[in-house]
N, CA, C and O atoms as CSV, one atom per row, in Angstrom:
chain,resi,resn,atom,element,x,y,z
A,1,UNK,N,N,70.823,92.984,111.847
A,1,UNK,CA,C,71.848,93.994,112.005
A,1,UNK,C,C,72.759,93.979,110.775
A,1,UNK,O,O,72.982,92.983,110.087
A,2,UNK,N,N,73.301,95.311,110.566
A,2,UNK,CA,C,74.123,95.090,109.372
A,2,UNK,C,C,75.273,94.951,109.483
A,2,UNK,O,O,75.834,95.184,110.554
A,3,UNK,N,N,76.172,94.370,107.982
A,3,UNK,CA,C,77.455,93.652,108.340
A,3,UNK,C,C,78.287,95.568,108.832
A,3,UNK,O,O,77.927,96.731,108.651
A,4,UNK,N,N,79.248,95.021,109.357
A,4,UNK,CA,C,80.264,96.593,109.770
A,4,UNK,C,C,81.238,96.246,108.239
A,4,UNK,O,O,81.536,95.120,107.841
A,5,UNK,N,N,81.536,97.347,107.686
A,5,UNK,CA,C,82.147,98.114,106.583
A,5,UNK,C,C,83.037,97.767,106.988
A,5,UNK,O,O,83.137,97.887,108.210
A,6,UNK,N,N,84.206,97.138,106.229
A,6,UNK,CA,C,85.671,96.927,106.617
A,6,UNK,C,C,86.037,98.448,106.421
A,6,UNK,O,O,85.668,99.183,105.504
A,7,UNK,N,N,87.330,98.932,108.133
A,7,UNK,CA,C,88.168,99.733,108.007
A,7,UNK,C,C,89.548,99.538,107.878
A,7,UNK,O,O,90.138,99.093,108.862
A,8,UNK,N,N,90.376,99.861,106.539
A,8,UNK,CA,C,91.665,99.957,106.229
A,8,UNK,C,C,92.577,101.267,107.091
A,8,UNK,O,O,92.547,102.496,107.147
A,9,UNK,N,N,93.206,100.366,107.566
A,9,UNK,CA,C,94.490,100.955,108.953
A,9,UNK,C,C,95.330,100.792,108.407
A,9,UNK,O,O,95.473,99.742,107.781
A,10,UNK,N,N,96.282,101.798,108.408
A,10,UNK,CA,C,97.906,101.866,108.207
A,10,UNK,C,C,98.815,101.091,109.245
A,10,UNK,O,O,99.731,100.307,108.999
A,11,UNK,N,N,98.165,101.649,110.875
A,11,UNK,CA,C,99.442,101.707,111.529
A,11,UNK,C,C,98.647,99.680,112.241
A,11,UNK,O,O,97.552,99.163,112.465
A,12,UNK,N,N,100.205,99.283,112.299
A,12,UNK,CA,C,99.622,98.191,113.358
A,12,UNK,C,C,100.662,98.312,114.649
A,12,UNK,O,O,101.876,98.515,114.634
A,13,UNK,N,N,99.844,98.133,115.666
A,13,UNK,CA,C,100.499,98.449,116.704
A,13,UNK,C,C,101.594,97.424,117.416
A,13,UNK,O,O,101.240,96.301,117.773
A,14,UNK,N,N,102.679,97.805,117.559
A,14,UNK,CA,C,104.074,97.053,117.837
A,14,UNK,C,C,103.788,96.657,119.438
A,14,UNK,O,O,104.888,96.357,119.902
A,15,UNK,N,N,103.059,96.569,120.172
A,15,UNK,CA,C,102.789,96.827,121.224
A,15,UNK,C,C,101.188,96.686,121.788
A,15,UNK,O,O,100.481,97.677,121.969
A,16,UNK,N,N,100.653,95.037,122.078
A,16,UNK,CA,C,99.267,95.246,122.065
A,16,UNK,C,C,98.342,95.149,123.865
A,16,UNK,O,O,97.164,95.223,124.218
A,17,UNK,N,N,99.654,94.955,124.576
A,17,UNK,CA,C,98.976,95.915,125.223
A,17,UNK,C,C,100.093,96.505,126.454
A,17,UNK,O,O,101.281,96.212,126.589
A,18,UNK,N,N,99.176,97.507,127.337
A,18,UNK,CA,C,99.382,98.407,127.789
A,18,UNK,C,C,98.673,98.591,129.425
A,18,UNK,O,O,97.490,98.900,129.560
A,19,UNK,N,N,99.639,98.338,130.656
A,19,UNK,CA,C,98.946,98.039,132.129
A,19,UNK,C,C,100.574,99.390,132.480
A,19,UNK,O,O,101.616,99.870,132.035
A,20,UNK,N,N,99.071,99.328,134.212
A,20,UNK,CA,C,99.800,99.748,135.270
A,20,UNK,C,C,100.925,99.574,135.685
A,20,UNK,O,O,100.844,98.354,135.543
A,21,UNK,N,N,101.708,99.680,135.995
A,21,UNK,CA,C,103.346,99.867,136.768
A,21,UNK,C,C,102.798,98.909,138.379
A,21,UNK,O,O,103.579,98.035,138.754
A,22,UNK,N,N,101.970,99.055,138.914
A,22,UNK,CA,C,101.479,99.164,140.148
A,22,UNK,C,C,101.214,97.321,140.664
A,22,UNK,O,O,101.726,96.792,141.650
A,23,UNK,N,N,100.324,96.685,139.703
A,23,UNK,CA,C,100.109,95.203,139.494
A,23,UNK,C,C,100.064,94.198,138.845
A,23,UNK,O,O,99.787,94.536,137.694
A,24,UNK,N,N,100.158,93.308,138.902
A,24,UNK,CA,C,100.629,92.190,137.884
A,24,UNK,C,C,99.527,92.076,136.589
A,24,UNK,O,O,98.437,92.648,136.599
A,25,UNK,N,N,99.823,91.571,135.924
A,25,UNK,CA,C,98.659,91.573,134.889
A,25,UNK,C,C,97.441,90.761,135.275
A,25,UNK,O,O,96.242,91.006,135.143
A,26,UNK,N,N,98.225,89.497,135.902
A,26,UNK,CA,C,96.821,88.935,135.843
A,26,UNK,C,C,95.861,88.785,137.265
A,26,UNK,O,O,95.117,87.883,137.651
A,27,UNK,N,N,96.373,90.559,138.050
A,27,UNK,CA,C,95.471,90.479,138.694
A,27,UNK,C,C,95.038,92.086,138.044
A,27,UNK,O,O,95.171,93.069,138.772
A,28,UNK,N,N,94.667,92.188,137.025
A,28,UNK,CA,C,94.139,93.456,136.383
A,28,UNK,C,C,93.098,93.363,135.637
A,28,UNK,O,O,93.025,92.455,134.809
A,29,UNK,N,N,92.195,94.196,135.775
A,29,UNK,CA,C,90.923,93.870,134.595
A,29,UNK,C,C,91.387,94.218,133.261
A,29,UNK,O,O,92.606,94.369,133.175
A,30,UNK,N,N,90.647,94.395,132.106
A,30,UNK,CA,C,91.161,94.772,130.702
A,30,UNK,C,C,90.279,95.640,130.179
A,30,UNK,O,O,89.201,95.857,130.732
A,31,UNK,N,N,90.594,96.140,129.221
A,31,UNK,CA,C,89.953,97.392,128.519
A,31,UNK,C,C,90.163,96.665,127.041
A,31,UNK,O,O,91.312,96.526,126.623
A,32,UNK,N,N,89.132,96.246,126.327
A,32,UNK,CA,C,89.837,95.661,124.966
A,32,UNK,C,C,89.587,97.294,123.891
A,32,UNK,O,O,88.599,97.996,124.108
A,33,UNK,N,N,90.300,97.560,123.135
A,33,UNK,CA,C,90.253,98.709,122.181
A,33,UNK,C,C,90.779,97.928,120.934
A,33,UNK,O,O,91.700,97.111,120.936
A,34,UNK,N,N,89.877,98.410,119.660
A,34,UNK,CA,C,90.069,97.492,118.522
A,34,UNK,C,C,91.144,98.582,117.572
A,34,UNK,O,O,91.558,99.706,117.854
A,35,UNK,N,N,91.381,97.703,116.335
A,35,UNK,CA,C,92.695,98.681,115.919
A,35,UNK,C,C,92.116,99.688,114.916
A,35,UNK,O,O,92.875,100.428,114.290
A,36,UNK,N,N,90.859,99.730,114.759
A,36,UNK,CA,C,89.924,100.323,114.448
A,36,UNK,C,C,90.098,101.886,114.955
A,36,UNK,O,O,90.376,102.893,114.303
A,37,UNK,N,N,89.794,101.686,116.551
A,37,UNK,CA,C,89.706,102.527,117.697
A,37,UNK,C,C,91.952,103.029,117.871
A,37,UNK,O,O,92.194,104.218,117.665
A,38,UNK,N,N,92.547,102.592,118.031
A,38,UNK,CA,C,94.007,102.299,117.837
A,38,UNK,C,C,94.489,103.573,116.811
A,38,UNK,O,O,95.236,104.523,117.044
A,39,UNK,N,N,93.494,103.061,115.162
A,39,UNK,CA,C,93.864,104.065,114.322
A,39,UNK,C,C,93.274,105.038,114.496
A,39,UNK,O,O,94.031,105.996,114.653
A,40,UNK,N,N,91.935,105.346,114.563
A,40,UNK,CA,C,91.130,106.559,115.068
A,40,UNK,C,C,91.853,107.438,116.262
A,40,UNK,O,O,91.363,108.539,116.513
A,41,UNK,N,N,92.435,107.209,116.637
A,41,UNK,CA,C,93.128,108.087,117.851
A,41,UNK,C,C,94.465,107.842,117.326
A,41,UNK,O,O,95.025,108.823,117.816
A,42,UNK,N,N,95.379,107.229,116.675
A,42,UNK,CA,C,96.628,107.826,115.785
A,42,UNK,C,C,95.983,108.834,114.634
A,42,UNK,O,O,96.310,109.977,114.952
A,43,UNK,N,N,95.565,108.841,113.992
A,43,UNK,CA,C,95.131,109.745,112.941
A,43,UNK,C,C,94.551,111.238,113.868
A,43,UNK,O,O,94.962,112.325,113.465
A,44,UNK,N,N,93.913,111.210,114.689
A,44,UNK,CA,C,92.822,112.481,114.882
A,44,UNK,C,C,94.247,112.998,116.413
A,44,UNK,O,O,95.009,113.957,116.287
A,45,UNK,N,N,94.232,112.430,117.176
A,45,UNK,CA,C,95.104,112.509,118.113
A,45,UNK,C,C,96.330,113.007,118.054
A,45,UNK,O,O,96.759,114.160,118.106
A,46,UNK,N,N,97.030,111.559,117.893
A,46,UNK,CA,C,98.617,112.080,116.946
A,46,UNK,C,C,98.874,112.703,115.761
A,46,UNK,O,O,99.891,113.393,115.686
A,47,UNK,N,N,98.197,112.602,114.882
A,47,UNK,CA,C,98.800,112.982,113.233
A,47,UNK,C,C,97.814,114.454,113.488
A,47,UNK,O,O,98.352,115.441,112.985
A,48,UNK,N,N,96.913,114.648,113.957
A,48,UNK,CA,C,96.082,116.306,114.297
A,48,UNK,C,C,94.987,116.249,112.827
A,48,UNK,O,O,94.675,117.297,112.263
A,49,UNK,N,N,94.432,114.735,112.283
A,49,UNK,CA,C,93.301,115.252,111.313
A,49,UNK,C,C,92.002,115.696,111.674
A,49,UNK,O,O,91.632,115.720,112.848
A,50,UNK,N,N,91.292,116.050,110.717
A,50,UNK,CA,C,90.520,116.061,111.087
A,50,UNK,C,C,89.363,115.261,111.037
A,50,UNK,O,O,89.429,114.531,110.048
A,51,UNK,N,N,88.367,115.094,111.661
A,51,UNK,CA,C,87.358,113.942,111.630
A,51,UNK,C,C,87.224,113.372,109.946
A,51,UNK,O,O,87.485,112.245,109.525
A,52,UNK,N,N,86.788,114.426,109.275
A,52,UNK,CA,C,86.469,113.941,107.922
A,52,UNK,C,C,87.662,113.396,107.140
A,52,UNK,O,O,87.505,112.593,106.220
A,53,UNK,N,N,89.113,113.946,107.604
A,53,UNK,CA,C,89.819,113.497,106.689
A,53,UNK,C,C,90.396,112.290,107.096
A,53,UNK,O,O,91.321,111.856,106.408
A,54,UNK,N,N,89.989,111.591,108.192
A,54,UNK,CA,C,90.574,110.888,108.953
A,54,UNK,C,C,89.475,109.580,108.829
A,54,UNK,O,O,89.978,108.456,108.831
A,55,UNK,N,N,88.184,109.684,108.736
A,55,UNK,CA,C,87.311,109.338,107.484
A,55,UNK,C,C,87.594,108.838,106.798
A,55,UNK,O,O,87.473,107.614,106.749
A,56,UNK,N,N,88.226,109.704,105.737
A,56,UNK,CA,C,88.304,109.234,104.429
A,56,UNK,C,C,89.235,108.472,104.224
A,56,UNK,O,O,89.127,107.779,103.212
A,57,UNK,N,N,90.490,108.298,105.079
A,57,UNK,CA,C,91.513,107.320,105.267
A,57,UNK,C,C,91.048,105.586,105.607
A,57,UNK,O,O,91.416,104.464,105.259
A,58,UNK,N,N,90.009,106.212,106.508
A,58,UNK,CA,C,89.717,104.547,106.988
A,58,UNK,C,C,88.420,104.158,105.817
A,58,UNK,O,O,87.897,103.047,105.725
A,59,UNK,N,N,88.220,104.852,105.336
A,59,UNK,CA,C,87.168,104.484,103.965
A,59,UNK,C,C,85.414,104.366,104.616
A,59,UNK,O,O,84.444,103.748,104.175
A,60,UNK,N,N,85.571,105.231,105.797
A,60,UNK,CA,C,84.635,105.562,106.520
A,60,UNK,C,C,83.711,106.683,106.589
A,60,UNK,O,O,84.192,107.782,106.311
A,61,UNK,N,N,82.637,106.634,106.863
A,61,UNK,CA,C,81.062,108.254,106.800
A,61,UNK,C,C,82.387,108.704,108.126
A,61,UNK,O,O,83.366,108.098,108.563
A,62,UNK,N,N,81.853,109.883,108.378
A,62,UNK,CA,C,82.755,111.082,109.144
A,62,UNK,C,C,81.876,110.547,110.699
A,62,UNK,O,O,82.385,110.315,111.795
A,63,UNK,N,N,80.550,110.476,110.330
A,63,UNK,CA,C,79.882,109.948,111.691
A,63,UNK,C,C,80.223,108.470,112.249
A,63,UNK,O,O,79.987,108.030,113.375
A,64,UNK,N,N,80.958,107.701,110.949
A,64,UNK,CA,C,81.211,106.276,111.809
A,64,UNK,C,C,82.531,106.952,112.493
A,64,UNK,O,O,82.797,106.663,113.660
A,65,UNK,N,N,83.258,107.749,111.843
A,65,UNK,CA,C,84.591,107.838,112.710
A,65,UNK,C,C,84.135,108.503,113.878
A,65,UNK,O,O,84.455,107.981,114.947
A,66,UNK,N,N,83.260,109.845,113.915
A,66,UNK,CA,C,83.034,110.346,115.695
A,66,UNK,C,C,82.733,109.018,116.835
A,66,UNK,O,O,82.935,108.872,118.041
A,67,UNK,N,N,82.264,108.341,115.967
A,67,UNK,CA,C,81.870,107.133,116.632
A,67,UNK,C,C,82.728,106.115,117.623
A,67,UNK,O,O,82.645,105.767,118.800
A,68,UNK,N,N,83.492,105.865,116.634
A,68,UNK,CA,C,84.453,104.890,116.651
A,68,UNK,C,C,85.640,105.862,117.726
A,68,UNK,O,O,86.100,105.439,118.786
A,69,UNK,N,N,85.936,107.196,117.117
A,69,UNK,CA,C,86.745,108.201,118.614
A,69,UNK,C,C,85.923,108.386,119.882
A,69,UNK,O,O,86.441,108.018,120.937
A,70,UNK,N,N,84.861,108.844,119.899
A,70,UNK,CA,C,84.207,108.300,121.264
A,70,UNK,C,C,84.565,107.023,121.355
A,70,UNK,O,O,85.790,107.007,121.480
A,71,UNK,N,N,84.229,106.183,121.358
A,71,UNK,CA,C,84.044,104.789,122.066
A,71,UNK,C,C,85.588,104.475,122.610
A,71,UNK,O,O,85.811,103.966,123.708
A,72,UNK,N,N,86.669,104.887,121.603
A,72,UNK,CA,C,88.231,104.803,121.804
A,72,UNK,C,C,88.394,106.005,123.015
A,72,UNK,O,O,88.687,105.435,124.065
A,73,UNK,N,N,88.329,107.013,123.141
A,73,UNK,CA,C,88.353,107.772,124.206
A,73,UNK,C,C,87.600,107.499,125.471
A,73,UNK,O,O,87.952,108.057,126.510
A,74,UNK,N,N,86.327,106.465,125.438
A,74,UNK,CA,C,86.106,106.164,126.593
A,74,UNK,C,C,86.781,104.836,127.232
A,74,UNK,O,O,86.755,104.468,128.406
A,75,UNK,N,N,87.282,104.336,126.310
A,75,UNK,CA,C,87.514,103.334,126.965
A,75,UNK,C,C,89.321,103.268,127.569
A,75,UNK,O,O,89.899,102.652,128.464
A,76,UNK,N,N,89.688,104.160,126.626
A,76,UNK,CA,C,91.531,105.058,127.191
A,76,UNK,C,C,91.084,105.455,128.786
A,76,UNK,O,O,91.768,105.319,129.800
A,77,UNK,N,N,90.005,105.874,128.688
A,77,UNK,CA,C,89.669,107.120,130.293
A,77,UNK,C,C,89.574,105.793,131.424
A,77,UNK,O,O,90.228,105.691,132.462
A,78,UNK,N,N,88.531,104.799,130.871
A,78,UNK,CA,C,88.420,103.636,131.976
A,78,UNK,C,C,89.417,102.918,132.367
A,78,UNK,O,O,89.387,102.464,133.511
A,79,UNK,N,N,90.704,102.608,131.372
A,79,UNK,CA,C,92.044,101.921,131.772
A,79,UNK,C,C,92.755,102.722,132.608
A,79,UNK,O,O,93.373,102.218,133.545
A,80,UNK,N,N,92.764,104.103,132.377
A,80,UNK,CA,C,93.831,105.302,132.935
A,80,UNK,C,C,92.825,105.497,134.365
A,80,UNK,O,O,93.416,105.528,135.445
A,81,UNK,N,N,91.879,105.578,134.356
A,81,UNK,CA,C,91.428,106.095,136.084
A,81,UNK,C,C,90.913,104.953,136.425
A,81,UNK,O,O,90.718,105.098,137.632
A,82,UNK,N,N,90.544,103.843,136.120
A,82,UNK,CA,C,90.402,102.664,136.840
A,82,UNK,C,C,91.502,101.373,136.903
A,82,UNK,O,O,91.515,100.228,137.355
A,83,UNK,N,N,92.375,102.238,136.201
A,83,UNK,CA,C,93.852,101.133,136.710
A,83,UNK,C,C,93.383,99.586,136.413
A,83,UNK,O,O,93.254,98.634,137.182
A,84,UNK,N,N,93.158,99.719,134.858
A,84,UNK,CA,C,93.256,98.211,133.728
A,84,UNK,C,C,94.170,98.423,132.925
A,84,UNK,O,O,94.678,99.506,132.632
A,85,UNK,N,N,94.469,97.136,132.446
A,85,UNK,CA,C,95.033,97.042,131.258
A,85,UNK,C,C,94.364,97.603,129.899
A,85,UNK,O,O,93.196,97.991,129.891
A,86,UNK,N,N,95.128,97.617,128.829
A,86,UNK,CA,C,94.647,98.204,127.606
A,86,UNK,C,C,94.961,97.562,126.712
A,86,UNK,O,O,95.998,97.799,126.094
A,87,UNK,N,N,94.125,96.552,126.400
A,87,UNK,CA,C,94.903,95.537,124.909
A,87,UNK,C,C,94.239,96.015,123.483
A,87,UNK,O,O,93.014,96.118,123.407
A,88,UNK,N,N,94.777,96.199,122.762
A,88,UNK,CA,C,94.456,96.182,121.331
A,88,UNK,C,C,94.623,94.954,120.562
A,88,UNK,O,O,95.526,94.218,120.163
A,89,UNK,N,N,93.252,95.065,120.529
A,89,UNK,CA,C,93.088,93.635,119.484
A,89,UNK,C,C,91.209,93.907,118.521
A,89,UNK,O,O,90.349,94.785,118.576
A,90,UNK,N,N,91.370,92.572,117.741
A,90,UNK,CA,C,89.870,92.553,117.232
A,90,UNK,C,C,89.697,94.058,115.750
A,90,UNK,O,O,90.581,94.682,115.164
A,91,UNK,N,N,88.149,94.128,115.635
A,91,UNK,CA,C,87.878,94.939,114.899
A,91,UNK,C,C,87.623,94.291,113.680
A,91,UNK,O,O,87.881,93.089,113.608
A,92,UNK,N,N,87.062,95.008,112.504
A,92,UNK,CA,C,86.864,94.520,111.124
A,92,UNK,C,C,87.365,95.152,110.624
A,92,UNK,O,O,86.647,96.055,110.195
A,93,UNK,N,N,88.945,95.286,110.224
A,93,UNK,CA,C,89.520,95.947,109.796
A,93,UNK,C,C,90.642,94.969,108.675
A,93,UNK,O,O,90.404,93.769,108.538
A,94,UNK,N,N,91.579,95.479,108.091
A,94,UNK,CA,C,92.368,95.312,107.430
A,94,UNK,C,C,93.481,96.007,107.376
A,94,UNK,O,O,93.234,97.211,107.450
A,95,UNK,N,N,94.750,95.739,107.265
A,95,UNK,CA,C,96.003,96.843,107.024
A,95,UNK,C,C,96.530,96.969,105.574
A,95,UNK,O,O,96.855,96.095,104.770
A,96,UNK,N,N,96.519,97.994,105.504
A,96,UNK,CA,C,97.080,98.156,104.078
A,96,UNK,C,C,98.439,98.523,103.799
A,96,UNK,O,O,99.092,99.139,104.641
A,97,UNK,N,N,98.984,98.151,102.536
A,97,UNK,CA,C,100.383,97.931,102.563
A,97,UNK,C,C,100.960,99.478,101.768
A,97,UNK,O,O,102.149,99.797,101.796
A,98,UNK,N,N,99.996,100.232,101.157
A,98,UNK,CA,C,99.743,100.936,100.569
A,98,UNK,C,C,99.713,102.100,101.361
A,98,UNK,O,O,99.592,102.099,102.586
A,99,UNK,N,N,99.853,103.328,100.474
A,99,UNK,CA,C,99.843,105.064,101.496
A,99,UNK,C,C,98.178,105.242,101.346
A,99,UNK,O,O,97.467,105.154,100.345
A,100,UNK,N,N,97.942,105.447,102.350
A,100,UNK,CA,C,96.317,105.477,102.488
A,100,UNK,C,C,96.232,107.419,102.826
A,100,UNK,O,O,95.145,107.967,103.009
Protein backbone atom coordinates (compact mmCIF):
# COMPACT_ATOMS: atom_id res chain seq x y z
CA UNK A 1 0.00 0.00 0.00
CA UNK A 2 1.18 3.41 -0.56
CA UNK A 3 2.54 5.90 1.91
CA UNK A 4 -0.65 8.78 2.24
CA UNK A 5 0.75 12.29 0.91
CA UNK A 6 1.10 14.59 3.81
CA UNK A 7 -1.94 17.18 4.03
CA UNK A 8 -1.02 20.83 5.15
CA UNK A 9 -4.05 22.35 7.37
CA UNK A 10 -4.35 25.79 8.45
CA UNK A 11 -7.02 25.54 10.95
CA UNK A 12 -6.33 23.41 14.23
CA UNK A 13 -9.20 22.80 16.07
CA UNK A 14 -9.59 24.59 19.63
CA UNK A 15 -12.00 22.02 20.53
CA UNK A 16 -11.35 18.18 19.88
CA UNK A 17 -14.21 16.88 20.67
CA UNK A 18 -17.79 17.16 20.39
CA UNK A 19 -20.94 14.81 22.31
CA UNK A 20 -24.54 14.88 23.07
CA UNK A 21 -26.13 17.12 25.76
CA UNK A 22 -28.18 13.89 26.64
CA UNK A 23 -25.12 11.40 28.19
CA UNK A 24 -22.07 11.23 29.80
CA UNK A 25 -19.14 10.67 27.71
CA UNK A 26 -18.11 7.68 28.82
CA UNK A 27 -21.16 6.04 28.26
CA UNK A 28 -21.02 7.21 24.44
CA UNK A 29 -19.56 5.58 21.46
CA UNK A 30 -17.07 7.81 19.26
CA UNK A 31 -16.83 8.88 15.81
CA UNK A 32 -12.97 9.57 15.32
CA UNK A 33 -12.67 12.38 12.28
CA UNK A 34 -9.04 13.28 11.35
CA UNK A 35 -7.97 16.99 10.95
CA UNK A 36 -7.54 16.09 7.55
CA UNK A 37 -11.42 15.46 7.39
CA UNK A 38 -11.81 18.75 10.15
CA UNK A 39 -10.11 20.88 7.31
CA UNK A 40 -11.95 19.43 4.35
CA UNK A 41 -15.26 20.48 5.75
CA UNK A 42 -13.82 24.05 7.08
CA UNK A 43 -12.61 24.88 3.63
CA UNK A 44 -15.58 23.36 1.30
CA UNK A 45 -18.36 23.82 4.07
CA UNK A 46 -17.52 26.95 5.92
CA UNK A 47 -15.17 29.06 3.77
CA UNK A 48 -17.76 27.83 0.40
CA UNK A 49 -14.50 26.43 -1.87
CA UNK A 50 -14.55 24.65 -4.16
CA UNK A 51 -13.38 20.99 -4.37
CA UNK A 52 -10.37 21.86 -6.55
CA UNK A 53 -9.46 24.88 -4.82
CA UNK A 54 -9.72 23.42 -1.61
CA UNK A 55 -7.30 20.78 -3.16
CA UNK A 56 -4.93 22.83 -3.86
CA UNK A 57 -4.74 24.23 -0.31
CA UNK A 58 -4.23 20.89 1.26
CA UNK A 59 -1.56 20.11 -1.56
CA UNK A 60 -3.98 17.45 -2.64
CA UNK A 61 -5.49 15.61 -6.44
CA UNK A 62 -9.23 17.16 -6.28
CA UNK A 63 -10.26 13.30 -6.09
CA UNK A 64 -8.24 12.76 -2.78
CA UNK A 65 -10.23 15.74 -1.43
CA UNK A 66 -13.96 14.28 -2.70
CA UNK A 67 -12.63 11.59 -0.82
CA UNK A 68 -11.53 12.70 2.23
CA UNK A 69 -15.31 15.10 2.24
CA UNK A 70 -17.21 11.98 1.85
CA UNK A 71 -15.68 10.03 4.47
CA UNK A 72 -15.89 13.49 6.82
CA UNK A 73 -19.61 13.82 5.97
CA UNK A 74 -20.28 10.33 6.79
CA UNK A 75 -18.99 10.10 9.69
CA UNK A 76 -20.61 13.95 11.01
CA UNK A 77 -24.13 12.00 9.91
CA UNK A 78 -23.20 8.82 12.26
CA UNK A 79 -22.35 11.08 15.46
CA UNK A 80 -25.50 13.44 14.77
CA UNK A 81 -28.23 10.51 14.22
CA UNK A 82 -26.63 7.92 16.26
CA UNK A 83 -25.93 10.09 19.27
CA UNK A 84 -21.75 9.65 19.54
CA UNK A 85 -19.26 11.63 20.28
CA UNK A 86 -17.06 13.37 17.64
CA UNK A 87 -13.34 13.60 18.38
CA UNK A 88 -10.87 15.03 16.08
CA UNK A 89 -7.74 13.65 16.15
CA UNK A 90 -4.99 11.58 13.97
CA UNK A 91 -4.42 11.99 10.15
CA UNK A 92 -1.09 12.61 8.14
CA UNK A 93 -1.17 15.90 8.17
CA UNK A 94 0.80 18.92 9.22
CA UNK A 95 -0.17 22.65 10.17
CA UNK A 96 1.24 25.32 8.61
CA UNK A 97 2.25 28.51 10.04
CA UNK A 98 2.05 30.12 6.75
CA UNK A 99 -1.21 31.55 4.46
CA UNK A 100 -1.90 28.48 2.53
Amino acid sequence: MRPKKIRWIKCNPKERCFKPLCKPLDKLDDVYLTLDEFEAIRLACLEGLKHVDAARKLKISRPTFSRIIVSAHKKIADGLVNIKAIRIEGGCCRITRRSI
